[in-house]
ZABA-424838 format. One record per residue (C-alpha): z, y, x. Coordinates in Angstrom, 2 decimals. Layout:
<sites>
<zz=Z&yy=Y&xx=X> $
...
</sites>
This chain:
<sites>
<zz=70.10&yy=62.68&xx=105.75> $
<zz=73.00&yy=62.50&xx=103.25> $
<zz=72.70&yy=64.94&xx=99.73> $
<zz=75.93&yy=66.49&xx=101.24> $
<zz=73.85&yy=67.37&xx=104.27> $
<zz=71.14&yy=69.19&xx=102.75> $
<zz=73.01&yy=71.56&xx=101.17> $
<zz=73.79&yy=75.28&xx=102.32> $
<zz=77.40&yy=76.23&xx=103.63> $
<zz=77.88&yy=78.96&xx=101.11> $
<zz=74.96&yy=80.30&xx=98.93> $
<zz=73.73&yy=81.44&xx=95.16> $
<zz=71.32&yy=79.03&xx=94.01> $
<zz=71.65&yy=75.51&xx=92.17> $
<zz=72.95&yy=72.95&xx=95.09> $
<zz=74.76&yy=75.55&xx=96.87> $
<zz=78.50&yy=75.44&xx=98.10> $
<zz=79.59&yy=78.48&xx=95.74> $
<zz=81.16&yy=81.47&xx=97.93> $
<zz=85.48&yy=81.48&xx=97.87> $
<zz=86.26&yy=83.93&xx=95.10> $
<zz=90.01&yy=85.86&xx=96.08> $
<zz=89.65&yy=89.23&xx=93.11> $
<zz=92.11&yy=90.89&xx=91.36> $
<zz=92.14&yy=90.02&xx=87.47> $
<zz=93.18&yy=90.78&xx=83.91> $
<zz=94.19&yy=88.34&xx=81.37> $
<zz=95.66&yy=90.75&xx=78.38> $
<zz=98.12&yy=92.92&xx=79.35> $
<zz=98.38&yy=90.65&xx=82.61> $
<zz=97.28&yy=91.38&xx=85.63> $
<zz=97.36&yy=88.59&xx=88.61> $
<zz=94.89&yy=87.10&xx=91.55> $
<zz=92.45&yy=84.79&xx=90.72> $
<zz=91.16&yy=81.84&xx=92.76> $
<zz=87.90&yy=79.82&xx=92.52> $
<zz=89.58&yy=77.14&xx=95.10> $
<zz=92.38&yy=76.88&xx=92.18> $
<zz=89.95&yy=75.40&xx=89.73> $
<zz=88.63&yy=72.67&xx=92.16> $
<zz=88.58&yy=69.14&xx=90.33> $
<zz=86.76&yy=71.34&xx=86.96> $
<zz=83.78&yy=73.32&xx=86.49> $
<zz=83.95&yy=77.32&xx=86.45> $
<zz=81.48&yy=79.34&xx=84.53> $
<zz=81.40&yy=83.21&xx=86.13> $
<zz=79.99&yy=85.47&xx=83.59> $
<zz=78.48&yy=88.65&xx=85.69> $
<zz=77.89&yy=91.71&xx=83.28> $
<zz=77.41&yy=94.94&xx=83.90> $
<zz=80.00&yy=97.23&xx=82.63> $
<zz=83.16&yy=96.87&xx=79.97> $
<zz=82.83&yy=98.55&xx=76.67> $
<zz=78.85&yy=98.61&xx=76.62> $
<zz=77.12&yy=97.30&xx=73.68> $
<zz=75.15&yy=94.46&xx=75.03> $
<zz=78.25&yy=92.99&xx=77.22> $
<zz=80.91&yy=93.64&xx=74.25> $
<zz=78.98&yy=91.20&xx=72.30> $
<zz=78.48&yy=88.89&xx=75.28> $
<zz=81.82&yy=88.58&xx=75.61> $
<zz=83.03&yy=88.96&xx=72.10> $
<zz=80.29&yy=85.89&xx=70.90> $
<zz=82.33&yy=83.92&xx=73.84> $
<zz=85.59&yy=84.62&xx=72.13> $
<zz=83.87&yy=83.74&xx=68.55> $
<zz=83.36&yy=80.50&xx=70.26> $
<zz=86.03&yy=79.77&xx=72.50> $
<zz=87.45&yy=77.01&xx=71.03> $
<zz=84.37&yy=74.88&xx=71.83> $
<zz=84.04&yy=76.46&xx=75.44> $
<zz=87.49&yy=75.22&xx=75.52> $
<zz=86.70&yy=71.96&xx=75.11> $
<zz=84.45&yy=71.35&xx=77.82> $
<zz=87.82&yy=71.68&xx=80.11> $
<zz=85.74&yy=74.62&xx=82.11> $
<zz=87.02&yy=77.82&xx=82.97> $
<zz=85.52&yy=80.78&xx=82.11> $
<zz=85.72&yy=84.42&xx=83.72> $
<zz=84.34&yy=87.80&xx=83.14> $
<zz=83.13&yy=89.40&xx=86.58> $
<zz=81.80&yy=93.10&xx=87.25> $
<zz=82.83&yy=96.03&xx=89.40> $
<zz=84.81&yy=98.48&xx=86.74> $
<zz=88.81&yy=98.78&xx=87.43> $
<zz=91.71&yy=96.62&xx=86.48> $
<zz=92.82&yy=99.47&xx=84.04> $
<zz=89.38&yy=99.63&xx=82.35> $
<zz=89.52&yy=95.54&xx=82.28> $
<zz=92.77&yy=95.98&xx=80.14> $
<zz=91.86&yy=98.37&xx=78.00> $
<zz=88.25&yy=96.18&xx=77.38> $
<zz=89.97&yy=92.87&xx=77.21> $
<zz=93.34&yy=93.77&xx=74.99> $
<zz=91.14&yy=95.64&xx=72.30> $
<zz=88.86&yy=92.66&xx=71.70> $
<zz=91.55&yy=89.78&xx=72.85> $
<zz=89.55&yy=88.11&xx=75.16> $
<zz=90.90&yy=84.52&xx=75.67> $
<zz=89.76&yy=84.65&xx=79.38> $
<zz=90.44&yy=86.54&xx=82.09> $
<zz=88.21&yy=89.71&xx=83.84> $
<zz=87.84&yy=89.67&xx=87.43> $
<zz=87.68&yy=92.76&xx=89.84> $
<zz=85.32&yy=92.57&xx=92.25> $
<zz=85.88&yy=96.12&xx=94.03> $
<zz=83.55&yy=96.43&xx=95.98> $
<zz=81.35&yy=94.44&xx=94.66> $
<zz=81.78&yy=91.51&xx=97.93> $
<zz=81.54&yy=88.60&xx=94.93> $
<zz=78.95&yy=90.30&xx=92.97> $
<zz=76.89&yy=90.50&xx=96.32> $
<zz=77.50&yy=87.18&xx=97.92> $
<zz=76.71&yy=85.35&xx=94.12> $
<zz=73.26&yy=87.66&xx=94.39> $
<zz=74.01&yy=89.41&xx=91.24> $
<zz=74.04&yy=93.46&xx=92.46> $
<zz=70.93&yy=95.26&xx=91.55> $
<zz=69.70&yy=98.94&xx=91.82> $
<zz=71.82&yy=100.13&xx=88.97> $
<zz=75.12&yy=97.48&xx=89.39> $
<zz=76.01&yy=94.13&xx=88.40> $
<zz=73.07&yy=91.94&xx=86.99> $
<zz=73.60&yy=90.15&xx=83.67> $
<zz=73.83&yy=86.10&xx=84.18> $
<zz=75.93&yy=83.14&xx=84.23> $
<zz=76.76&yy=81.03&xx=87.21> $
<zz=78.50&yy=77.71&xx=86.92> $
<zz=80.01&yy=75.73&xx=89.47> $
<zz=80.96&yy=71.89&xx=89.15> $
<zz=84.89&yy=70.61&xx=90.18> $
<zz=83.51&yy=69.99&xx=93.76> $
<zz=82.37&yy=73.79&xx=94.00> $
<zz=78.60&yy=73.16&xx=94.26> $
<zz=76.92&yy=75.78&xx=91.79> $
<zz=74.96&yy=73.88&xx=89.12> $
<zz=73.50&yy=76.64&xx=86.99> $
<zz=72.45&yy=80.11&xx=87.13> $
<zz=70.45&yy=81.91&xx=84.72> $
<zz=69.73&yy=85.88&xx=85.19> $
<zz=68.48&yy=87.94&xx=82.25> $
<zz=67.02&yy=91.56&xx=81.59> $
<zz=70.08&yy=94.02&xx=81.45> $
<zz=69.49&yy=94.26&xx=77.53> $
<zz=70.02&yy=90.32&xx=76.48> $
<zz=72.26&yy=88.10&xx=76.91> $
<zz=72.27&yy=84.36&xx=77.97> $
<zz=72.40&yy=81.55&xx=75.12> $
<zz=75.46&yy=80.38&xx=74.32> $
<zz=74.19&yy=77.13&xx=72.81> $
<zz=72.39&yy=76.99&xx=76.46> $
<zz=75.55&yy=77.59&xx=78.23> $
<zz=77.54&yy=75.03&xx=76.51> $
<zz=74.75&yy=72.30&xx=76.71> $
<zz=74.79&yy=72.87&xx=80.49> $
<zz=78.76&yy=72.70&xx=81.10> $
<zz=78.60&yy=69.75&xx=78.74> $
<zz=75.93&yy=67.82&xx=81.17> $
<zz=78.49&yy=68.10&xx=83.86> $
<zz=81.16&yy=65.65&xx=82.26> $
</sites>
């Protein structure tokens, strides 16, 4: 049996096709629709955090900003996901000028189908998906840390 064989349609885990992604998003003062079939041909990191303007995500996302020029470099691209509303993604992303965009996943369809919803909302983790759109990483962590960004960028790196 081929490797292409043993893999799931659509699924969560390392090896798996990753599920389409069709949300709403918010780049700055820019709102638009955002694609994971867009981004085929380069990998696609999907940060999942639980709310906008919390402490522990705000520095997530803030230490990705401090360090976006080398996440730029490894050609990936890199989205914020969670359930709160384009108007609250603005508001979070223009006040710390977030290079990347924030998705909307109303809903929560993506959040669900990437195995990221919990009891209380969107899980904290990272999910990212090689140019062919098989998911090569995902790491989960306790609501109140966040994953490594060393760790992150070692993994995208191991993909070129």
């Amino acid at each position: 049996m081929e490797e292409d064989d043993k893999r799931k349609t659509t699924g969560a885990d390392p090896g798996d096709v990753a599920p389409e992604i069709d949300l709403a998003m918010v780049e700055g003062d820019r709102i638009g629709r955002w694609q994971l079939s867009s981004f085929r041909g380069r990998p696609v990191l999907l940060i999942f955090y639980p709310g906008d303007d919390t402490p522990v995500c705000t520095r997530q996302l803030c230490a990705v900003r401090d360090r976006w020029s080398e996440y730029r470099q490894t050609g990936a691209e890199i989205v914020g996901i969670n359930t709160d509303s384009l108007d609250r993604h603005r508001q979070f992303s223009t006040s710390h000028d977030f290079p990347f965009p924030l998705l909307f996943d109303e809903g929560g369809l993506v959040v669900r189908s990437y195995q990221m919803k919990n009891f209380t909302g969107v899980r904290r983790g990272v999910v990212l998906i090689d140019g062919e759109g098989i998911i090569r990483y995902r790491k989960v962590v306790f609501p109140l840390f966040r994953p490594s960004d060393d760790e992150i960028l070692a993994v995208i790196k191991s993909l070129q």
